[in-house]
N, C-alpha and C positions, 0 to 999 in steps of 0.2 A: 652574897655567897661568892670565894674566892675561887677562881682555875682550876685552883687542885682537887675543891670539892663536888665542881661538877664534873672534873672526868671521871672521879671514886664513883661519881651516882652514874653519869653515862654508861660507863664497862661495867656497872651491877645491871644494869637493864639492857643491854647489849649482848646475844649469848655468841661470842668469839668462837664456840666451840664448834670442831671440823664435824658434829650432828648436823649442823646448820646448812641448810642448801645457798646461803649466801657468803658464803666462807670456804664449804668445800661441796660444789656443786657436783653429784655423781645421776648418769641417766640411768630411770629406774623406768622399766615397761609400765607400770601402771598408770606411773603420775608426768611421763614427761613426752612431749612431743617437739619436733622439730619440726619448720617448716621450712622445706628445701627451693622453693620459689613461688614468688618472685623472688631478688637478689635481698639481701636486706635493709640498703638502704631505701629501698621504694614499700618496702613494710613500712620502716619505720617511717619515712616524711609523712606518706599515705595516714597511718596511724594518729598522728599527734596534730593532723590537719582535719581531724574527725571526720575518715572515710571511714566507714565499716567495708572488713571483707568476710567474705564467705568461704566456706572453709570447702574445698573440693571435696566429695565424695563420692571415690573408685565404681561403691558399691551400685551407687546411683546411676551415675553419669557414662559407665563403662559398658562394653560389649558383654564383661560378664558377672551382670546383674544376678540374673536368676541364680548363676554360679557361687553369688557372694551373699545370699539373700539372709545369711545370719550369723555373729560373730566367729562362730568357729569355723566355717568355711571360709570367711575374708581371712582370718587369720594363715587355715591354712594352703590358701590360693598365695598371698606372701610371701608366704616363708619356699615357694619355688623362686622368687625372683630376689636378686642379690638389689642392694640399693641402687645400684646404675639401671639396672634395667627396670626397674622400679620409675627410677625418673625417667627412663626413656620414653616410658609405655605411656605415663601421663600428663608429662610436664606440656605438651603439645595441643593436651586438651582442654586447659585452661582459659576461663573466659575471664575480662576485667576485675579485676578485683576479687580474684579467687587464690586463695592456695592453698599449696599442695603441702600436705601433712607427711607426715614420715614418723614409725615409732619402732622400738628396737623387737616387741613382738608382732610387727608386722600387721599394726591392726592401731589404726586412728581414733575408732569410736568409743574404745573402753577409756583410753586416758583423756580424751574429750569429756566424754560421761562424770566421770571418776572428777574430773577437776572442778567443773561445774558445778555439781553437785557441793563439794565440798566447800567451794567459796559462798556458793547461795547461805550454806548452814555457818558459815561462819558470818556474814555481815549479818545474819539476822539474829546470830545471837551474839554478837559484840559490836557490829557496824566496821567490822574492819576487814578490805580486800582483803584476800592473798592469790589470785591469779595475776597473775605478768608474765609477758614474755621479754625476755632476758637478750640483751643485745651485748656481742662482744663479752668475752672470757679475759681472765690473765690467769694465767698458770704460774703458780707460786708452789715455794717451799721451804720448810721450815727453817733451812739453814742452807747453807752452798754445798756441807757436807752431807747431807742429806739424800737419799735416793728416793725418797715418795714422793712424785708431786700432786698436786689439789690445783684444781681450777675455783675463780671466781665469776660470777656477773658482773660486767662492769657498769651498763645502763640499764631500768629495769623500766617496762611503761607498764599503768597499771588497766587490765582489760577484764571487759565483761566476756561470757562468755553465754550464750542465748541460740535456742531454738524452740519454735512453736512446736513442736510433735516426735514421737518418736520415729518419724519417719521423714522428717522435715532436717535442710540443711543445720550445721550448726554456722552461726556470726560471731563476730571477731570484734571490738569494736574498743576504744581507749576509754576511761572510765576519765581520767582526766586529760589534758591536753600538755604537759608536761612530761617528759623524761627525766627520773632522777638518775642522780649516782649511786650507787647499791653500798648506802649508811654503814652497813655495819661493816663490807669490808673496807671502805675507805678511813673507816677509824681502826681499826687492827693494821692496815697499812702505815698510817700514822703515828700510833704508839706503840708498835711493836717493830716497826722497821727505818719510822722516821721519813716516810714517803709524803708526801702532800699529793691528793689528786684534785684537780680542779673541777669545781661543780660544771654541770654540763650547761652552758649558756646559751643553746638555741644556734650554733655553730653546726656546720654541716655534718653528720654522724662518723664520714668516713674521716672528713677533719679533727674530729675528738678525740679518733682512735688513733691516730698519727701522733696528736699534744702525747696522749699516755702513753703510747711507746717510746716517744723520746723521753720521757720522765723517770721511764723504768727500766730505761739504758736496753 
């Protein structure tokens, strides 16, 4: 089979289109979380060197438990605190291997829930992850003349996401021990812009991100 008719078959099974959260990655409250610390390259070494961590929970672990005792009260005990004080209040209270989650409705455990859930039903009905957490963004656009911009993932690790109970932490943990580079936009960079990004070789994370900003001018 010649070059030309495996990129005809690659960009048929590739979906390029800005639908796609690896092309045009947008934060949505239900299915997206952040994790605001540790930094992230102590996620990710931690990560890919098979530490499991434990995901902080305010609810739990806070003075005001009783206050947050079910999602619409966490929700709206959050939405008084702006993100800084948000990390002020908890980042302190972090024990080894823990982090601290952040989501845009002010509430961890529905898009914990939420994603879980949905990765479980899908490996059991295809065997294929789709939970990862997403290291490093580029911010692209469709042309220079262009006013919209779209972010991308640039390294993607692939994780379980796991707890005993509905009342038990949730864990954090690498499903394999590799980092890839996020396939489908590094071939839309490729053939549509003519960029090469370099597979990610087990180089330091903050060093990777350096290679690709010098590549992307």
């Amino acid at each position: 089979m010649d070059k030309d008719t495996i990129l005809k078959l690659a960009k048929l099974l590739l979906d390029l289109g800005k639908s796609n959260p690896l092309v045009n990655f947008r934060d949505r409250k239900s299915s997206t979380l952040e994790f605001i610390t540790p930094d992230y390259e102590e996620i990710f070494n931690k990560l890919i060197n098979n530490i499991r961590f434990e995901v902080f929970n305010p609810n739990i672990e806070s003075d005001k438990y009783d206050e947050l005792n079910d999602e619409n009260n966490e929700s709206e005990f959050y939405n008084r605190l702006s993100k800084q004080d948000y990390i002020d209040k908890f980042a302190n209270q972090l024990k080894k291997n823990q982090l601290l989650p952040y989501s845009l409705d002010k509430s961890f455990s529905k898009p914990l829930k939420l994603i879980s859930k949905k990765a479980k039903a899908t490996i059991q009905e295809s065997g294929v992850n789709i939970s990862y957490l997403a290291f490093g963004f580029i911010h692209w656009k469709e042309s220079e003349e262009s006013e919209v911009n779209f972010k991308a993932p640039i390294l993607l690790v692939p994780v379980e996401i796991s707890n005993n109970s509905l009342v038990s932490p949730f864990y954090i943990s690498a499903r394999e021990d590799e980092a890839v580079l996020n396939p489908t936009f590094s071939y839309k960079l490729a053939n549509e812009f003519n960029i090469e990004l370099p597979e990610f070789d087990g180089v330091s994370i903050s060093r990777y991100f350096d290679i690709v900003e010098n590549i992307l001018g």
